[in-house]
N, C-alpha and C positions, 0 to 999 in steps of 0.2 A: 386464399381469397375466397369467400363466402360468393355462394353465388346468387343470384336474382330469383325471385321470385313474385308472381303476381298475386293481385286480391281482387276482389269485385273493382275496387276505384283506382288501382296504382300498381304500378312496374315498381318495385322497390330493388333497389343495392345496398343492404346493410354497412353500416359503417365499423371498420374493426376497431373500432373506440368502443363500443357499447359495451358496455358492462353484461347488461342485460339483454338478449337477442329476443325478444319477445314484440310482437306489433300490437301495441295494447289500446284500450277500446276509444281513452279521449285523443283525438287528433289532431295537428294544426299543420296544416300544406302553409310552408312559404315558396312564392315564386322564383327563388333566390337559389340556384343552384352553387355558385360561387361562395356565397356567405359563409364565413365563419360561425359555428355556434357552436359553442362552450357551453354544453348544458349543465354542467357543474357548478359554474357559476352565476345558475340565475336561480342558485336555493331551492330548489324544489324538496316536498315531503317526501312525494311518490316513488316511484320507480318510474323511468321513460328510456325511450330509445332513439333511435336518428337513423332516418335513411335516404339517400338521394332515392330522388323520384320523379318518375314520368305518370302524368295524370293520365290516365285513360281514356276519357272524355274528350280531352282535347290536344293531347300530345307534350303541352305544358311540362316542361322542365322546372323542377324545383328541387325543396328537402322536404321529407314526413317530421317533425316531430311528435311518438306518441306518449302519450304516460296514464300511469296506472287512477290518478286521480283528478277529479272534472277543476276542480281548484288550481292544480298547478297549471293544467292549459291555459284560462284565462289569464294568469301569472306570467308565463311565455308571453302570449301575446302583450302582456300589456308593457313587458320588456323589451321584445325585440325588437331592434331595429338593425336595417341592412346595414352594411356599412357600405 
């Protein structure tokens, strides 16, 4: 089990799905701790990662997803939705 680790904005749990263990620079906090996300299946170019997360700021439970390029974040978002 990988352990936690923080950043200036997030308590993160890495998911042992990632391929890639890396917190890379573009971001998108959902508030969705529960959610599924199959980041495989929403195409992306880049490289990205997933990690449950507590927002620092405000205690907010969610997931991080990060990726290596600003195009697939928007991409993400404009995919997701919770279930």
């Amino acid at each position: 089990m990988a352990a936690a680790f923080d950043t200036a904005d997030y308590k993160l749990f890495p998911s042992p799905r990632n391929v890639h263990r890396v917190v890379f620079e573009h971001q998108v906090f959902v508030p969705y701790p529960y959610a599924l996300i199959d980041l495989p299946s929403y195409d992306l170019k880049g490289r990205y990662s997933l990690f449950a997360a507590c927002r620092l700021s405000d205690g907010k439970m969610g997931q991080l997803v990060t990726l290596e390029q600003a195009d697939d974040a928007v991409k993400f978002q404009a995919k997701f939705v919770p279930d």
